[in-house]
C-alpha angles and dihedrals in degrees: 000000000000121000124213139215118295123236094039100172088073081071091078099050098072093194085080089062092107094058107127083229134091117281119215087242098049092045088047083059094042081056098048102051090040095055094051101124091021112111100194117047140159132185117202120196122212127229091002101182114177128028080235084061095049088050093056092049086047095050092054097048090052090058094052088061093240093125082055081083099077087206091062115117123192112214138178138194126241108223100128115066097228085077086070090045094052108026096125089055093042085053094047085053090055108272100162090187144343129217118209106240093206092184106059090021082063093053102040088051099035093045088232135133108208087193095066106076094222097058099035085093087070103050097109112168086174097058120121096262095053088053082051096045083044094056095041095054095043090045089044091053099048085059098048088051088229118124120260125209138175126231132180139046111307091079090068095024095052109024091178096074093064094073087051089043088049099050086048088059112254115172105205137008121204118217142151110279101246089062098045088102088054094052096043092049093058092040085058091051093050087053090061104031127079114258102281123221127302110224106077090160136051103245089221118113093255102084123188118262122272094273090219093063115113 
């Protein structure tokens, strides 16, 4: 799976084309060029905020011939919470798949920033209204018949969440490789236990430390 650009919105204000960064239409064309004699291949765009947005991206990728290969699949992540709100739309406007981006997902709905020191402590991926976000989107996405993964760190962080993600019906989770047998390990004891149970996390407003401060 190929990753564009973040901040893909600064591809429709041609005064940032100067920009020494990529571009999204120079990455589309990297893509493209780079996926000629794949036959499966998926782009996922980053940060992705409107379904206008989305439409633009889309447009772009289907001029640089990437959606000729009838194996392509165009992705997105869902880090800002209007793609919740608007996951039907953003599937109607041709969303083949979305991948939860736990990290930034954590902060936008949490109002926190993990990278000040003094609001790291309440970066919680594991509170009660990311388990929420998480099952809605999973649950979104199986109605919508489009795949469903899971990037970040929780997965890692809080292993068992993997058993709860599992039983929800995620279809991937990304992670580092040397933790790839962790994770599949988890994954294989989800598959032959009972659902567990669903509050990983104290509803109160103290939420536990980021497990991965120092």
């Amino acid at each position: 799976m190929a990753r564009a650009i973040s901040h893909v919105g600064a591809a429709r204000h041609p005064q940032l084309s100067t920009n020494p960064g990529l571009s999204l239409r120079s990455s589309c064309w990297h893509c493209g060029s780079s996926a000629v004699g794949y036959d499966q291949v998926q782009l996922l765009l980053p940060f992705v905020r409107t379904v206008e947005e989305f439409v633009f991206c889309r447009q772009m990728v289907e001029r640089a011939g990437l959606t000729e290969n009838p194996h392509f699949q165009l992705w997105i992540m869902a880090e800002v919470p209007s793609v919740l709100m608007l996951l039907p739309e953003y599937v109607a406007a041709g969303v083949q798949g979305i991948a939860i981006g736990s990290n930034d997902l954590t902060q936008l709905m949490l109002g926190v920033d993990r990278e000040h020191s003094d609001m790291a402590i309440a970066f919680a991926p594991h509170h009660p209204a990311m388990l929420r976000t998480y099952r809605q989107l999973i649950m979104g996405a199986q109605q919508a018949g489009i795949p469903c993964t899971l990037c970040g760190y929780v997965a890692t962080q809080y292993p068992e969440m993997i058993e709860v993600l599992v039983h929800w019906g995620i279809t991937a989770i990304s992670v580092s490789p040397h933790e790839v047998e962790q994770v599949q390990n988890a994954i294989a004891r989800a598959r032959s236990t009972p659902l567990p149970g669903l509050p990983l996390a104290s509803p109160s407003h103290s939420f536990p430390p980021d497990r991965s401060a120092p």
